[in-house]
DRENNU-36300 format. One record per residue (C-alpha): residue number from 1; chain; x, y, z. Coordinates in steps of 0.02 Angstrom, whole numbers, plus 32768, in hexadecimal, padded with zeros to 4 digits. Each point is the difference from the previous one (the first is absolute). Layout:
% residues N
- NUM;A;X;Y;Z
...
***
This chain:
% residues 338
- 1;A;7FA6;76BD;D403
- 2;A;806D;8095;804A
- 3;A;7F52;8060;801A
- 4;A;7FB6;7F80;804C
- 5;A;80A7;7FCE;8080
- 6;A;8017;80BC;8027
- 7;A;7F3B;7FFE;8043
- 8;A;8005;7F84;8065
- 9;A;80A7;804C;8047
- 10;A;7FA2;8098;802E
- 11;A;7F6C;7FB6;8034
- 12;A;806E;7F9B;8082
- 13;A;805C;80A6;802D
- 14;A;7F66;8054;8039
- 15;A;7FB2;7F6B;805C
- 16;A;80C0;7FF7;8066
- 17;A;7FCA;80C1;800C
- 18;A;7F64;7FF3;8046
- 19;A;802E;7F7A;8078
- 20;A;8097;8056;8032
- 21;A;7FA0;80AA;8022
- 22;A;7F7B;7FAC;8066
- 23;A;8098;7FBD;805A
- 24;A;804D;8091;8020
- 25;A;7F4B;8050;8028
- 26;A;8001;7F84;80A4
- 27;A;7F9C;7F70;7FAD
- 28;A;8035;7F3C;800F
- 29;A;7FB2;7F55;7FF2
- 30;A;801A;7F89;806E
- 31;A;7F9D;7F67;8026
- 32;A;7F4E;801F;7F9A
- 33;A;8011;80B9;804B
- 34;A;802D;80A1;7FCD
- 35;A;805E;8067;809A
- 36;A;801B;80CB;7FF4
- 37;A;80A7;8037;8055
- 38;A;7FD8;8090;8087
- 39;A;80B2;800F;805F
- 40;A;80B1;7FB2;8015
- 41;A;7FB6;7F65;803E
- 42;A;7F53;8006;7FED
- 43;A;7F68;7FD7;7F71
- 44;A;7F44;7FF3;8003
- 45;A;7FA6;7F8C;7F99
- 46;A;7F9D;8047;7F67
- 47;A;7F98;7FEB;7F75
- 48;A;803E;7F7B;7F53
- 49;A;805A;8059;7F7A
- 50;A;8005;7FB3;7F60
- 51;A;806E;8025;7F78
- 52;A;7FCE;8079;7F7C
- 53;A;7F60;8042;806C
- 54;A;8001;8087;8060
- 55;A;7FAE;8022;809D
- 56;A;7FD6;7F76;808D
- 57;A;7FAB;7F78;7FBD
- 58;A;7FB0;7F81;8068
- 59;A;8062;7F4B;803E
- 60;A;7FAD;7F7C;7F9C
- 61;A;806C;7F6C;8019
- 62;A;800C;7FF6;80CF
- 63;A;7FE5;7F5F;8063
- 64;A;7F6A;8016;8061
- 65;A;807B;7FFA;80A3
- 66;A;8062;8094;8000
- 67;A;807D;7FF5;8092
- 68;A;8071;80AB;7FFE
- 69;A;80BF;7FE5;802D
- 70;A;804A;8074;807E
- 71;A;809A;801F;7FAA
- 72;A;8010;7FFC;7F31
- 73;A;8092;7FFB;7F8C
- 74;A;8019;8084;7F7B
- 75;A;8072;7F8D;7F90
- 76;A;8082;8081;8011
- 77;A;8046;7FAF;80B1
- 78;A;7FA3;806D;8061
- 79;A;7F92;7FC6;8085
- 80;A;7F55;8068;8027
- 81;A;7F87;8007;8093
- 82;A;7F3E;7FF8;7FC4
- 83;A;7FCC;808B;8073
- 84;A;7F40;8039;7FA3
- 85;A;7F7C;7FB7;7F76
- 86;A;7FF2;8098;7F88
- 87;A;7F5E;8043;7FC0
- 88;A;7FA3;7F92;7F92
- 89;A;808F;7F8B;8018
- 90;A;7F64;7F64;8003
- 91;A;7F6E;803F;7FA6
- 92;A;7F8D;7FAA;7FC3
- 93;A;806F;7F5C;8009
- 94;A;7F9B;7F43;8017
- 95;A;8070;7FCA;809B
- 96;A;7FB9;7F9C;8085
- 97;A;8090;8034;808F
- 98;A;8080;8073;801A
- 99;A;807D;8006;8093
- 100;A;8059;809B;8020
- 101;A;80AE;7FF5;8044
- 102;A;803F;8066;80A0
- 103;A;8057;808F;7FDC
- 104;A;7F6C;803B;7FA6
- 105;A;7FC1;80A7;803F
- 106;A;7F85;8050;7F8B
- 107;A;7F81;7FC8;7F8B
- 108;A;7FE2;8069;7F76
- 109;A;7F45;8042;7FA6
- 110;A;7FA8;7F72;7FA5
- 111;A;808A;7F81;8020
- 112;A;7F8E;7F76;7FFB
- 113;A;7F66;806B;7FC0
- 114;A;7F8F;7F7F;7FA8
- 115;A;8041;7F68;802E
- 116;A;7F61;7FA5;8002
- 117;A;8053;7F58;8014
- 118;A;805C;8022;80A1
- 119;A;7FDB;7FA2;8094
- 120;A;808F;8007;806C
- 121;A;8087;809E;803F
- 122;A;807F;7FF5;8073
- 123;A;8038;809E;802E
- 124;A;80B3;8007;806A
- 125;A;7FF6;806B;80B3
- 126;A;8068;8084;7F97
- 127;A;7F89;804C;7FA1
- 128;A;7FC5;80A4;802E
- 129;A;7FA0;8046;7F7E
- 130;A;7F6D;7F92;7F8A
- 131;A;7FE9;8089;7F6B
- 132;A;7F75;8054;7FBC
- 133;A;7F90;7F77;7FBD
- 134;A;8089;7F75;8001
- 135;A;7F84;7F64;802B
- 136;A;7F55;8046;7FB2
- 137;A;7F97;7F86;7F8F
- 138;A;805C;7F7D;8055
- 139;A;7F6F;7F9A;7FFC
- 140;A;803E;7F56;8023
- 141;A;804C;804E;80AD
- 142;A;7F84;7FBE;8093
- 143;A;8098;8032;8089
- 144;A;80A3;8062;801F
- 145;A;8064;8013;8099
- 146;A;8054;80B6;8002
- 147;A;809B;7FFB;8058
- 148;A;800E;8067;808C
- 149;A;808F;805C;7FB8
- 150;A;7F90;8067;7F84
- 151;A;7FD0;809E;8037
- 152;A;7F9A;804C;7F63
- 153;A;7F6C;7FAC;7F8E
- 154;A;7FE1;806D;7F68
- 155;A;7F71;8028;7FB0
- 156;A;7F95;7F6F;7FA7
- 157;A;808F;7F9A;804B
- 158;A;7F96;7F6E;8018
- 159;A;7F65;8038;7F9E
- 160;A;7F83;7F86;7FB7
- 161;A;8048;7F67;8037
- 162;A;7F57;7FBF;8005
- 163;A;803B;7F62;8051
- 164;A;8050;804C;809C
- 165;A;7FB9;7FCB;808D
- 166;A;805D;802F;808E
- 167;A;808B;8089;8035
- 168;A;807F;802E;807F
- 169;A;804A;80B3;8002
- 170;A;80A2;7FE7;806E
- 171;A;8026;8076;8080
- 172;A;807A;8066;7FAB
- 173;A;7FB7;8038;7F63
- 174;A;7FBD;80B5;800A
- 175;A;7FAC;8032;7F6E
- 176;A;7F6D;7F93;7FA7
- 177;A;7FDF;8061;7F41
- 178;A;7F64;8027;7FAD
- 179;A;7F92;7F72;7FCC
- 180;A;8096;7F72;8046
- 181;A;7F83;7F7F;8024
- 182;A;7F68;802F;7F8A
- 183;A;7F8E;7F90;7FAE
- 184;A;8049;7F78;8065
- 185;A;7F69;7FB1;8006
- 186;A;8011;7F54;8070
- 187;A;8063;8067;807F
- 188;A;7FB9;7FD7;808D
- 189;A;809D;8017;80A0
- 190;A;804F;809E;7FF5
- 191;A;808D;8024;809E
- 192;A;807B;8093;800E
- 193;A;808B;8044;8074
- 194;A;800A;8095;806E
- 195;A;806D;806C;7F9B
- 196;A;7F98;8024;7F56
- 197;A;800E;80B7;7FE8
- 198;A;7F7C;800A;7F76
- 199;A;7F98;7F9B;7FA5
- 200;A;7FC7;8043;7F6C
- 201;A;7F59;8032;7F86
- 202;A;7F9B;7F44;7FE2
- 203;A;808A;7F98;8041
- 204;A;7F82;7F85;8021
- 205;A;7F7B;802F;7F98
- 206;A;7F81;7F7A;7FB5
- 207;A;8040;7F71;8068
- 208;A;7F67;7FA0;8001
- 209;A;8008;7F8B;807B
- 210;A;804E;8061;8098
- 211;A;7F99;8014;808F
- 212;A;8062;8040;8076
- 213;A;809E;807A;8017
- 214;A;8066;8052;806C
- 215;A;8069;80AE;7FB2
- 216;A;809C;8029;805B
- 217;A;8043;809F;7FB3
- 218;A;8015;809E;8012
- 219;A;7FAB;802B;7F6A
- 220;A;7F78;7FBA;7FAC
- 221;A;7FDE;8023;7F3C
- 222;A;7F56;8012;7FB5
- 223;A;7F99;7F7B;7FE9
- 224;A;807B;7F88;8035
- 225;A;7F83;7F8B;801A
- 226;A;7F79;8022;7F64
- 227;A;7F8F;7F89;7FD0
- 228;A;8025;7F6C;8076
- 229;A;7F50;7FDB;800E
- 230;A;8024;7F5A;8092
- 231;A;8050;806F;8066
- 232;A;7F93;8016;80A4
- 233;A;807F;803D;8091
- 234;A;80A5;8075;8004
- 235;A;806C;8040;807F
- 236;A;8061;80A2;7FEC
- 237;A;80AB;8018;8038
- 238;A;8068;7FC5;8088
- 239;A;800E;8029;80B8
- 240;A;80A4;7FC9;8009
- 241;A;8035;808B;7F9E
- 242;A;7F95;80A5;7FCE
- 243;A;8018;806D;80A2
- 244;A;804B;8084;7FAA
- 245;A;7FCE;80B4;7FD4
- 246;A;8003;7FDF;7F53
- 247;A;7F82;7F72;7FF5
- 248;A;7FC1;7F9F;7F69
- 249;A;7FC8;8045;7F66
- 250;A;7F64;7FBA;7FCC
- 251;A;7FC5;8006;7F41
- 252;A;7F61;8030;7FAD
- 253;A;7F79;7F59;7FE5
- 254;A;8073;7F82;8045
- 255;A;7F68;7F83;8007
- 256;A;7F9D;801D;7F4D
- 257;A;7FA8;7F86;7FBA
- 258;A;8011;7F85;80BA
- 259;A;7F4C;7FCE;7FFD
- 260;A;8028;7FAA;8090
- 261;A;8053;8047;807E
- 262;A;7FBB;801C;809D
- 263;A;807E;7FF5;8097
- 264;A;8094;807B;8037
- 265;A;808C;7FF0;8075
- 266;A;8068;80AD;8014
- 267;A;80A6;8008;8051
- 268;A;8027;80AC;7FB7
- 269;A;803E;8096;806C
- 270;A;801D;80AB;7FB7
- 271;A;7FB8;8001;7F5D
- 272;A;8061;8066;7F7A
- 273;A;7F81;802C;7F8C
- 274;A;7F3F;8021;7FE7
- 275;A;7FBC;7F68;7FF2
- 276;A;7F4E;8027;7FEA
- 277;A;8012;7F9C;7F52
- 278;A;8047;7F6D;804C
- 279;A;7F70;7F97;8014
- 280;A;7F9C;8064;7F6D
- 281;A;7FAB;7F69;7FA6
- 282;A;7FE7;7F87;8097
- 283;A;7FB2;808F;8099
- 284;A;7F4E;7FBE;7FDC
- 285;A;803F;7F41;8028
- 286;A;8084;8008;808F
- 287;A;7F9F;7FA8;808F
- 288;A;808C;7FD8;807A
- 289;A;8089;807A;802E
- 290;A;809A;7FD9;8081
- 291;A;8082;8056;8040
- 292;A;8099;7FC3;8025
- 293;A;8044;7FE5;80BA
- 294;A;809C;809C;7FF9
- 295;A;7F7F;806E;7F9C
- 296;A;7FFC;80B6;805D
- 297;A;7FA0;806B;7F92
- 298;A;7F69;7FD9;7F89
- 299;A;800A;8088;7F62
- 300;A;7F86;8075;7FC3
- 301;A;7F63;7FAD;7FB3
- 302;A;8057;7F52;7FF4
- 303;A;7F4A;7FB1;7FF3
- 304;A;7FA9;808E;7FD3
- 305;A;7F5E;7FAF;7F97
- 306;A;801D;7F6C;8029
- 307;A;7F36;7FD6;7FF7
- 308;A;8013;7F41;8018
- 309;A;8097;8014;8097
- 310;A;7F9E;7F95;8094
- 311;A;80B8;7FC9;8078
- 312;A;807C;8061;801F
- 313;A;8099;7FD3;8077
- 314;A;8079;8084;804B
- 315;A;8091;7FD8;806D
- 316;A;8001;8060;80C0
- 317;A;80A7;8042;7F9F
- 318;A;7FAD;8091;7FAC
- 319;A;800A;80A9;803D
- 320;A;7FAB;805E;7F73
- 321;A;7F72;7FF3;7F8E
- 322;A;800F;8060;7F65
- 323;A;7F65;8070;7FC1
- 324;A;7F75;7FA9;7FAC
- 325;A;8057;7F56;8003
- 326;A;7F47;7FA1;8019
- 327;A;7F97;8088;7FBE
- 328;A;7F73;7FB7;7F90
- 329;A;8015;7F46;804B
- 330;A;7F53;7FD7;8008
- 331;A;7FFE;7F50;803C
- 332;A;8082;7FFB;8070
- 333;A;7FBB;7F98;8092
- 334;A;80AF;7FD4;8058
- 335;A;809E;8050;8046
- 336;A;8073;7F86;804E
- 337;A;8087;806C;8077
- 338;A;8095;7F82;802F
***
């Protein structure tokens, strides 16, 4: 009988323990959700703990409406501000919504990774940064509205959410990841600001269905646009805004596997890199090249072997032609100056 009382005194002991340790580690419960202390008067949400596991484990018991308080109580009489989602804080959880409160700033990697039941985010205009891969295999998701506060989509960030169809990068964000938006494959309306610094390798590779683009950046990854086999027209840059010396950085095959595009629009000046391997995969199909209305100079063999190139348009704006930019252009039958 003593045997048996003093175990179950010392297995209650080290469950007190454990909880006690995870307290003291940062970790709480409150309200179906576990929260991580990261200052004074902030927490994140995270993942489910569960006593005697270790590791995260994955929440198995949440209403399919998750709506995230702003502030959260520690059960110690202090008061915190929800100020981030941690990483894999969601995955692979069968909700249906989630509303994020403001205050929120940061969403971390795979935060909602495999949510394949989610239909519905709203994200607060506080958020600046969406994680690598936080939404991907969201396939349930057919929209989003990014708040304009975000200023960075990491890579995969939005990856394979089959279901997508349209998207609106705000004006501030300035970096776009590798592979963000691939395998979307109803995305069909893709918008973005002024200010994207870079958008990387396959951001918006094998998105079926789009069939037209513009890319505002100063850099372009390569392939960012592999394998969308609708797409038939895309414009290049912005003449609001590349006048400087430094230019845009083009990458290598930006267009494999785009069966069929046909039609260019340029508003590029100063380009900041070879781009011979640009337009690699899609020379022998490009039948319609434009230049924009502030373009002043048209780079070295831009169009060079461009066999099937029959209109080209160029603005009264451009004061040089670079070597060998229509060399090998066959059937070119029209030049529009304007």
């Amino acid at each position: 009988m003593k045997t048996k009382l003093l175990s179950l005194l010392v297995a209650l002991f080290a469950t007190t323990v454990l909880w006690a340790d995870r307290f003291d580690d940062g970790d709480f419960w409150y309200n179906d959700l576990w929260y991580n202390i990261t200052s004074d008067s902030t927490v994140k949400v995270t993942y489910e703990y569960r006593m005697g596991t270790t590791g995260r484990e994955n929440y198995s018991e949440l209403p399919p409406v998750v709506i995230i308080p702003p502030y959260v109580d520690s059960g110690h009489g202090v008061m915190y501000r929800v100020t981030s989602i941690g990483e894999y804080a969601f995955q692979n959880c069968k909700i249906i919504s989630v509303t994020i409160p403001n205050g929120v700033t940061s969403i971390g990697k795979d935060a909602f990774c495999d949510c394949s039941t989610l239909t519905s985010i709203t994200m607060p205009n506080s958020v600046t940064d969406i994680g690598e891969e936080a939404f991907s295999y969201c396939y349930g998701l057919t929209s989003i509205i990014i708040p304009n506060s975000v200023t960075s989509i990491g890579d995969w960030a939005f990856g394979y959410c089959t279901e997508l169809t349209s998207i609106a990068i705000p004006e501030n964000v300035r970096y776009i990841g590798d592979k963000a938006f691939a395998g979307c494959r109803r995305l069909s309306s893709v918008t973005m600001g002024e200010s994207i610094s870079s958008i990387g390798k396959q951001a918006f590779s094998d998105c079926s269905n789009l069939s037209s683009i513009t890319l505002k950046a100063r850099k372009i990854g390569d392939n960012v646009l592999e394998n969308c086999s609708n797409l038939t027209s895309v414009a290049i840059g912005s003449p609001r805004r590349y006048n400087g010396i430094s230019g845009v950085q083009l990458g290598s095959d930006l267009f494999s596997g785009c069966e069929q595009l046909s039609s260019v629009a340029w508003n590029v000046n100063h380009v900041g890199n070879d781009i011979q391997s640009a337009f690699s995969s899609v020379r022998s199909q490009i039948k319609s090249f434009t230049f924009g209305e502030h373009v002043k100079s048209i780079p070295f063999a831009l169009c060079s072997g461009m066999g099937r190139l029959t209109k080209v348009s160029i603005p009264d704006s451009v004061i040089e032609i670079g070597e060998s930019a229509f060399e090998r252009c066959v059937s070119l039958s029209s030049v529009l100056i304007w």
